[in-house]
PATIGU-663354 format. One line per field, with one value per residue (C-alpha): residue in one letter; y, z, x. Coordinates in steps of 0.1 Angstrom, whole numbers, plus 2048, in hexadecimal, padded with zeros to 3 digits. Each point is the difference from the previous one (the first is absolute). Example, Ala and Ser with C-alpha at 12.3 -4.5 7.8 and 13.67 -1.06 7.14 Angstrom:
% PATIGU-663354
code <- a  s;
py <- 7D3  822;
pz <- 84E  7F9;
px <- 87B  80E;
% end
This chain:
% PATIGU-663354
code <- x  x  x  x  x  x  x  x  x  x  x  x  x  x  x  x  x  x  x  x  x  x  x  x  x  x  x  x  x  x  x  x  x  x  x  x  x  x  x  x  x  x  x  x  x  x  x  x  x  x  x  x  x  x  x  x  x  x  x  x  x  x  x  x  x  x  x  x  x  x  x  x  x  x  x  x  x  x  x  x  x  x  x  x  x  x  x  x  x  x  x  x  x  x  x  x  x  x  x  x  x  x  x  x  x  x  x  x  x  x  x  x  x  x  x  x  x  x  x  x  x  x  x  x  x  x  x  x  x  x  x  x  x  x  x  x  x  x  x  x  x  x  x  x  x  x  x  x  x  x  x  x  x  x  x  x  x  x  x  x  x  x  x  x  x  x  x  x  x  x  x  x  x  x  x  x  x  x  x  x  x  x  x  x  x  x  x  x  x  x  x  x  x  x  x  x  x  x  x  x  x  x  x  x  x  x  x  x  x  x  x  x  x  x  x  x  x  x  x  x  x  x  x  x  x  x  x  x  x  x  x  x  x  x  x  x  x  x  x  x  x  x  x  x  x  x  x  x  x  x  x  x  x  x  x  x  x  x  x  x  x  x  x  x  x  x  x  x  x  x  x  x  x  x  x  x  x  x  x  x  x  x  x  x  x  x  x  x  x  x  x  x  x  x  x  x  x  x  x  x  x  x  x  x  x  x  x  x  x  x  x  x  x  x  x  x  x  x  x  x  x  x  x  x  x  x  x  x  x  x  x  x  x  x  x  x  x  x  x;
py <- 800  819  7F8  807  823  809  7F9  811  820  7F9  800  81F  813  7F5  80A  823  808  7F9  812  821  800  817  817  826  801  825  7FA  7E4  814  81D  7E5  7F5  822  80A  7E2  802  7E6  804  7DF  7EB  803  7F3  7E8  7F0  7FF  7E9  7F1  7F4  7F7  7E6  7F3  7FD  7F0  7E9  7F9  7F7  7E8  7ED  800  7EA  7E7  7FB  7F8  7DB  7FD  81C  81B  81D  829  81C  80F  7E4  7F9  826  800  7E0  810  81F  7F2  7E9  81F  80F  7E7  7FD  821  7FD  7DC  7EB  7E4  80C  7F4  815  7DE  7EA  81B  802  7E1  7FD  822  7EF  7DD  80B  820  7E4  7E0  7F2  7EA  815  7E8  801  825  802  7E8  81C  819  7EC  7F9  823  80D  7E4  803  81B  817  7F1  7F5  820  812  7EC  80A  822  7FC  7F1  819  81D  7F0  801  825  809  7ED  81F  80E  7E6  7EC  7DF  7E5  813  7FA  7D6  802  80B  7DF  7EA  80E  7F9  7DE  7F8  811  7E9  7E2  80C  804  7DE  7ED  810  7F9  7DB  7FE  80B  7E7  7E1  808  7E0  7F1  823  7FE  7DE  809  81E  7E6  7F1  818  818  7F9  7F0  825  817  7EB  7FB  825  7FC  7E9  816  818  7EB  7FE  824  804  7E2  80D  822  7FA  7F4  81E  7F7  7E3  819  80E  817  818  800  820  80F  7F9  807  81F  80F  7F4  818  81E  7FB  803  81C  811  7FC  80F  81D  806  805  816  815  801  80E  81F  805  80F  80A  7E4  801  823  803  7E0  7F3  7DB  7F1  7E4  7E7  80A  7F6  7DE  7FD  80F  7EB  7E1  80E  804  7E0  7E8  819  7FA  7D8  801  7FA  81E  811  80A  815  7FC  819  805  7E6  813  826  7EE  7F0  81E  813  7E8  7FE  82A  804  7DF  814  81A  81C  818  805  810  7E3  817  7FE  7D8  7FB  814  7EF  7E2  808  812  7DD  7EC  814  806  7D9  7F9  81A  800  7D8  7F9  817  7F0  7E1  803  80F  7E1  7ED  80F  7FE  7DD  7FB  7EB  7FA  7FA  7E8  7E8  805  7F7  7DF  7F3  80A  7DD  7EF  81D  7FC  7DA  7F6  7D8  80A  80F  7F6  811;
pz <- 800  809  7DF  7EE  813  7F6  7DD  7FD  80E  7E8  7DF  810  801  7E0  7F2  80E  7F6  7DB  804  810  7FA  7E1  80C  806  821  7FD  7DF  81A  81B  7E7  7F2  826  809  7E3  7FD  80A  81C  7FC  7E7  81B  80D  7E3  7FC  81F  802  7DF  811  81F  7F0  7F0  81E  80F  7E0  805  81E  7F5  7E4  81D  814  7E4  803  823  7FE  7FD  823  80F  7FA  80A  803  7EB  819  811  7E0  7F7  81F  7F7  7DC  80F  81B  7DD  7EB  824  807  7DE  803  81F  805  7ED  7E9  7F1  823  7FA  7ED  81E  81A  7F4  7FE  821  805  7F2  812  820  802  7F1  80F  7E0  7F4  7F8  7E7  7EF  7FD  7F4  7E2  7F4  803  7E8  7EA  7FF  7F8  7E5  7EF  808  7FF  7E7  7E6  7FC  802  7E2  7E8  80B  7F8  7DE  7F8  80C  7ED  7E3  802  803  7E8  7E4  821  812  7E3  7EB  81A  818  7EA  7FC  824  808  7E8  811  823  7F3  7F6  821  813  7EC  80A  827  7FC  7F1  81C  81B  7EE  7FE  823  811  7EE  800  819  804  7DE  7F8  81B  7F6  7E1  809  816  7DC  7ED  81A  807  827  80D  7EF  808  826  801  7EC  81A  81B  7F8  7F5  819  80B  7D7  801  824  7F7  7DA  814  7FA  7D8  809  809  7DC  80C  80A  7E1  7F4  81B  805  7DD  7FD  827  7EB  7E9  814  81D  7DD  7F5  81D  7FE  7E0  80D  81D  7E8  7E8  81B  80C  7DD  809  824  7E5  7E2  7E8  7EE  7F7  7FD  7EC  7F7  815  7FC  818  7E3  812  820  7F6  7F8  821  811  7EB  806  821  80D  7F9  80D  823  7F4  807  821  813  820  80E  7EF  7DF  803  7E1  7E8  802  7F9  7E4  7EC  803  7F2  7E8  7EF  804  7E8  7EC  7F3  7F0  808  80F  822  810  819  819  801  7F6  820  815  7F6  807  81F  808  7F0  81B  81A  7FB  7FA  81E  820  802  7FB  817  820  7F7  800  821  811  7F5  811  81A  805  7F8  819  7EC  80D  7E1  819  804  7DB  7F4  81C  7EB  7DC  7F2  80C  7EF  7DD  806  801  802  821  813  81A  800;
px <- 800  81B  814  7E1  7F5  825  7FD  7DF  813  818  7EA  7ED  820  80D  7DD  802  821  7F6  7DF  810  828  7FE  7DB  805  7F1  7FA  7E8  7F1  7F9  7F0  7EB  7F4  7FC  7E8  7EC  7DE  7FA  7D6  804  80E  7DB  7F1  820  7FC  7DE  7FF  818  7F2  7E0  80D  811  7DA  7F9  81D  7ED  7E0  812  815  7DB  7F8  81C  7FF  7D8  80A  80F  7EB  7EA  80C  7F8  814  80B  81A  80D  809  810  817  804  808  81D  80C  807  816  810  80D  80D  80B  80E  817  7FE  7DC  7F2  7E0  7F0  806  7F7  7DD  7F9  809  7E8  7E3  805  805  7E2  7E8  809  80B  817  822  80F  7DB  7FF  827  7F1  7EA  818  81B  7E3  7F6  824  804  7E4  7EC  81E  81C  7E9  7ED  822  810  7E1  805  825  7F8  7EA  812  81F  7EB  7F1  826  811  808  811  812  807  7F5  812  7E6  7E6  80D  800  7DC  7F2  815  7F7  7DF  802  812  7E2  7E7  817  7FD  7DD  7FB  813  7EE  7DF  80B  813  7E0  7EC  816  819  80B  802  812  818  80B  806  817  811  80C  80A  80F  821  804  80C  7E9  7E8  806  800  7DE  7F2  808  7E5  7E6  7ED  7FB  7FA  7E2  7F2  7FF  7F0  7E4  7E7  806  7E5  7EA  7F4  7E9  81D  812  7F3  804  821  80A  7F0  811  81F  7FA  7F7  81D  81B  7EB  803  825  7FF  7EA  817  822  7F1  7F1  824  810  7E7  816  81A  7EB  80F  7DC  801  828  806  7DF  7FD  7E2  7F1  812  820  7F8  7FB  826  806  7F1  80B  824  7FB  7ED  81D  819  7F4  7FC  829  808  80A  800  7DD  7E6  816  817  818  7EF  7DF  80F  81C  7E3  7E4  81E  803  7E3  7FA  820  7F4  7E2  818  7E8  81B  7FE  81D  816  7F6  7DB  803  813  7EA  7E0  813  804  7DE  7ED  812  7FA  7DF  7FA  816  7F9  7D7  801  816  7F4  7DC  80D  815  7E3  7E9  822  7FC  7D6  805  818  816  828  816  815  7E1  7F9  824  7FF  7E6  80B  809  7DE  7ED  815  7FF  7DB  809  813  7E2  7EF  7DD;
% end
């Protein structure tokens, strides 16, 4: 654990200096000092409506082992999305599992299922379309290979789609068969989340919440999509250089699998480097200065409010990370717990 806390202060430093070794912090803090902070507002507001969304989508999953009010599972959401940004090694997804088991009497290993199933699929599935298809609304800009790469994300995201579909349905047939055509390793490793995959895909029995869930799918990403373009207004990019809500999609492409590299908490370094990224990707002109500084303003903004609600849930909950951590392997391994 402690080699991999260091590491992840590593990469987050090696990430910074990249992002800010050649910005004139002078045209920075001009940029901060004009901006117009009334869009955060608006920005967060999108924002954390789609967390409550989020909510009411994990409401649905956890319906198999219990039924259970909004308002608990915001409050595990909420203490997630802080811990994350507070703790190391991503501990947020554990931590609310641990939230929700232990304010409803449920079983913890049960509720982790629906979170990995809801960050596999519900989250990683619809993020690869979006990738494809912002690859493909920005291939005259970020080249052909881009474009190549959008139709095979696609295809891959049809193949993931596929085996989930089949895995749900014949989960043991399925797994055998991975068993024989995996290599022993990749497989073992396979095996190792199975069964918090098959227990969590529960609620895909359940057909009559398909829509829903598809459709709070799409409103919690579009509400990501809101919340970045609301942010371009914070520093006038759609009146200085004309960005549309199209670019927010490669923002937030850009900068959803730079905090998917392991770093230290709330994704310092790989989230400003890759909302940089894709600002000067887009080729509209924005001065470093005012790239860097909504860089920094988008993480703060998605970092600070979350993670004071979130601690303050902790704290009404009154959770103690030392119990939580003392039971960490029995939560992640459901075969291991003893309800």
């Amino acid at each position: 654990m402690r080699l991999k806390i260091i590491i992840g202060t590593l990469v987050s430093f090696v990430f910074l200096y990249f992002t800010f070794r050649q910005v004139d912090f002078q045209e920075m803090m001009n940029a901060i000092k004009s901006a117009n902070y009334l869009w955060l507002l608006p920005a967060f507001a999108a924002m954390l409506f789609s967390h409550w969304l989020r909510a009411v989508r994990w409401r649905y999953l956890l319906e198999p082992i219990k039924p259970i009010k909004i308002s608990p599972v915001f409050s595990a959401l909420m203490i997630g999305y802080a811990a994350n940004n507070v703790f190391p090694l991503r501990m947020g997804e554990f931590l609310r599992a641990f939230a929700i088991g232990k304010s409803q009497k449920i079983s913890k290993s049960s509720a982790f299922a629906t979170v990995f199933v809801e960050r596999f699929i519900l989250d990683f599935v619809p993020l690869l379309l979006i990738l494809a298809l912002t690859f493909s609304l920005f291939a005259s800009i970020l080249g052909d290979e881009i474009k190549y790469g959008g139709y095979l994300i696609s295809v891959i995201t049809c193949f993931v789609i596929a085996l989930v579909m089949v895995l749900t349905k014949w989960t043991d047939a399925t797994v055998e068969k991975l068993r024989q055509i995996l290599p022993a390793k990749l497989f073992k490793y396979v095996e190792h989340f199975l069964p918090s995959f098959t227990k969590g895909c529960m609620v895909f029995n359940k057909t009559e919440h398909f829509l829903a869930i598809t459709i709070l799918t799409f409103l919690v990403w579009g509400l990501y999509i809101l919340s970045i373009y609301f942010s371009f207004f914070i520093f006038g990019f759609p009146e200085k250089y004309g960005l549309g809500i199209s670019a927010s999609l490669l923002v937030l492409v850009f900068a959803s699998f730079g905090i998917m590299i392991p770093a230290s908490p709330g994704y310092v370094g790989t989230f400003h480097y890759f909302c940089a990224l894709s600002l000067n990707a887009l080729g509209a002109g924005i001065p470093d200065g005012e790239v860097k500084s909504f860089a920094l303003v988008s993480h703060l903004m998605n970092m600070l409010p979350i993670s004071i609600i979130g601690l303050v849930y902790f704290w009404r909950e009154n959770l103690h990370f030392s119990d939580a951590v003392a039971e960490k392997d029995l939560v992640e391994h459901p075969q291991q717990e003893e309800d």
